[in-house]
C-alpha positions in Angstrom: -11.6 3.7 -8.5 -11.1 0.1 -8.7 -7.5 -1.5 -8.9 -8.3 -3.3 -12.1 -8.6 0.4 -13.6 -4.8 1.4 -13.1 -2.1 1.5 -16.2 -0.1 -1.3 -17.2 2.5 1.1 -15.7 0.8 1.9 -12.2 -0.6 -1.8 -11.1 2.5 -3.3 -11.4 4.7 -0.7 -9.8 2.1 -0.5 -6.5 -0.2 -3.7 -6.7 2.5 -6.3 -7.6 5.3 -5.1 -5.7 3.3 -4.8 -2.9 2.1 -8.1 -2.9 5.4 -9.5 -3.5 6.5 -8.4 0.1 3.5 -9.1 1.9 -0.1 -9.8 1.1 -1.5 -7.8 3.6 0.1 -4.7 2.6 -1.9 -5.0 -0.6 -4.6 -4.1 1.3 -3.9 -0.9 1.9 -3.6 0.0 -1.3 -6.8 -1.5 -2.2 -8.7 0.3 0.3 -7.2 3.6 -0.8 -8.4 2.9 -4.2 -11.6 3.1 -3.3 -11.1 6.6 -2.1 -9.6 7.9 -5.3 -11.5 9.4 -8.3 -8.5 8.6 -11.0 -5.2 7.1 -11.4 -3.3 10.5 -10.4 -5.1 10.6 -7.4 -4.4 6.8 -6.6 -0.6 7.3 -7.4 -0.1 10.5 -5.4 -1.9 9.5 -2.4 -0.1 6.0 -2.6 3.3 7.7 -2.4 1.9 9.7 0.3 0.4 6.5 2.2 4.5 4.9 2.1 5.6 7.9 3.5 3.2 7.8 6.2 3.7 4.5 6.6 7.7 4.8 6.8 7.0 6.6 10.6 4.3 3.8 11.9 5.2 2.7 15.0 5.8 -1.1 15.8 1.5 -1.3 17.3 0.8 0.5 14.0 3.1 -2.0 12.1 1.0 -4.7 13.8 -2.2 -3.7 13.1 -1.7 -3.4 9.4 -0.6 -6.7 8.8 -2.9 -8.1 11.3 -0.8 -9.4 14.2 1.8 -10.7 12.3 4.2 -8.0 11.2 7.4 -8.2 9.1 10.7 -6.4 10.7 10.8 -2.8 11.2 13.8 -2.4 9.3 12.8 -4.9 6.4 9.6 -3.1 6.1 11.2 0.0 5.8 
């Protein structure tokens, strides 16, 4: 599924708010788009993904915004 398929709801909820914090977490959500058949699918393993992402460890913060991570606790 491609981003530019998402609701007027959905893209700005996930797409924009994620950008607004950090570029580089839009990515994430981009990927996992591709992996996605629909919107429901997209939404639910979104909220899924900032669960997950809630327990990442400072290497794993690191890695995902490619060396230059925002705080721990900002980011959470």
């Amino acid at each position: 599924m491609d981003t530019g398929n998402l609701s007027e709801e959905t893209y700005p909820a996930i797409w924009i708010e994620s950008a607004k914090f950090n570029r580089d977490l839009t990515l994430q959500f981009g990927l996992l788009s591709g992996e996605c058949k629909d919107e429901n699918e997209f939404f639910e393993k979104s909220v899924a993904l900032i669960g997950e992402m809630g327990n990442y460890s400072l290497i794993d913060l690191d890695d995902m915004f490619f060396g230059n991570p925002p705080k721990a606790n900002n980011f959470k």
